[in-house]
N, C-alpha and C positions, 0 to 999 in steps of 0.2 A: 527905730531899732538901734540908730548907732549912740544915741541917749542910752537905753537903756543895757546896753554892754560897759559905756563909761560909768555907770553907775553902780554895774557889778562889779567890775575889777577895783573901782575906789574904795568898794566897800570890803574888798578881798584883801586888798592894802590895808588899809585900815585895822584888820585882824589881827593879820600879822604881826602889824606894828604893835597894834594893844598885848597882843600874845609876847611880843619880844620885852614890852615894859614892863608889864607884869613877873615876867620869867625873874627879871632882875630883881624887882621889887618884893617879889613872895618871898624869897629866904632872907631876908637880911639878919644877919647876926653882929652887925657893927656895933650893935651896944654890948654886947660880952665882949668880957676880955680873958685871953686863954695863956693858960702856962710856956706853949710852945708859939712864940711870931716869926716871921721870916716875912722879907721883903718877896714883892713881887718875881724880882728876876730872883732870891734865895729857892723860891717855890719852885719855879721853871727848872730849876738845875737841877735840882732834887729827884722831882718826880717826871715820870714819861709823860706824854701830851695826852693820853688817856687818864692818866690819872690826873691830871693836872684840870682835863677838863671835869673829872667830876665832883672831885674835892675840892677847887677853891672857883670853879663857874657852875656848881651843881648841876652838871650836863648829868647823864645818864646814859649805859653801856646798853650797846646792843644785848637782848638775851640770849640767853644759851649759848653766850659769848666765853663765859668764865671757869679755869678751869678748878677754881673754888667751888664752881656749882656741886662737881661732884666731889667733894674732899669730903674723905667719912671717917678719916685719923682722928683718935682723940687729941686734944690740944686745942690752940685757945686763936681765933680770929682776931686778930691786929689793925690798927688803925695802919696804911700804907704811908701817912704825911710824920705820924709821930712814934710809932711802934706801939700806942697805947694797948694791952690787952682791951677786947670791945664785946667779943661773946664765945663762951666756952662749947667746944662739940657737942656738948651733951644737950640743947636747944636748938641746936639746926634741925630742919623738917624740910622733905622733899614737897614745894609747897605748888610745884608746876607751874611757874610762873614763868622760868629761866633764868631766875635768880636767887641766890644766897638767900636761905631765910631761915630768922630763929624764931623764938618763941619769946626769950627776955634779953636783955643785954646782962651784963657785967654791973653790977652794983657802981651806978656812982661813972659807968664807963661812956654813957650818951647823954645826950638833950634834946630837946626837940623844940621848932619854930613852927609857926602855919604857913601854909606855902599855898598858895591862890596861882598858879604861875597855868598858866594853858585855861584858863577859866575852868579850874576844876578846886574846888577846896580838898587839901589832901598837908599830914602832917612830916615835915621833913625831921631827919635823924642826923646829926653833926657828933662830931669826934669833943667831948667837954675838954680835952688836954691841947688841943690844936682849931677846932674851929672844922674840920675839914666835913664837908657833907659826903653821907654813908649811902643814903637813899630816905626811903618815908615808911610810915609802921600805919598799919592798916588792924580795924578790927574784928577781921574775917578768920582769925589763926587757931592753932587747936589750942586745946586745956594744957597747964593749969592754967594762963593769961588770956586765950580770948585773941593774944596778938598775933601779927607777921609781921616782924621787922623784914622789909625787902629790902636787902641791900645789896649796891653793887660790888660785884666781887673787887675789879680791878681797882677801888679805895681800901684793899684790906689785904691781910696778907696772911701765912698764917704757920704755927707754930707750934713743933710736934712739944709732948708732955699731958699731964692730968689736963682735965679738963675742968 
């Protein structure tokens, strides 16, 4: 019996750990290089410890956290790390998740990496002027794209005007 509880908890360790190396492994974007850099402590000072954790440790915001979720103003959703414009009002969709979600980005405004992080294959979404991770776009979203960009609110910010 007591074999086979040290064999569960090692194996429960075990997970975790591969879950936490992966986590770091699945987004790397070290080989881009982005218009906006700042050092480790430049980032810290900048941004708050939420956005800090999800834009440069691609954590992820509790949902129906954000108060982006519900912003229905037209005007244009901002990168939080570089002010980049990322997606215009006019592509958000109430998509029931608890999170931001559009339909397309901003011409030219994203990029995307594969992220295997939780042993799940799934596509991450980063800021192309900063590096900063947005969230992941899934192909479950309505017409004309097909997409969901789900992003986290608290990496974005956002900015009354046309859309």
């Amino acid at each position: 019996m007591m074999r086979r509880r040290l064999l569960l908890a090692g194996g429960a360790v075990g997970l975790v750990v591969a879950g936490g190396l992966s986590r770091r492994a699945g987004t790397s974007r070290a080989a881009e290089s982005f218009e906006v850099t700042r050092s480790d402590a430049e980032w810290r000072k900048r941004l708050t410890p939420a956005q800090y954790a999800v834009l440069r440790q691609s954590d992820t915001e509790r949902p129906f956290t954000s108060p982006l979720l519900h912003e229905e103003r037209h005007g244009k959703f901002i990168c939080a790390g570089c002010d980049r414009d990322l997606f215009a009002s006019t592509t958000k969709f109430d998509s029931g998740t608890g999170w931001p979600s559009f339909w397309a980005p901003l011409e030219g405004a994203v990029a995307t990496t594969g992220d295997n992080s939780f042993g799940m294959v799934r596509t991450a979404v980063h800021c192309t002027r900063c590096g900063g991770h947005l969230g992941h776009v899934f192909d479950d979203g309505p017409k004309p794209t097909d997409l969901r960009y789900c992003m986290n609110g608290v990496a974005m910010g956002f900015k009354l005007g046309t859309a």
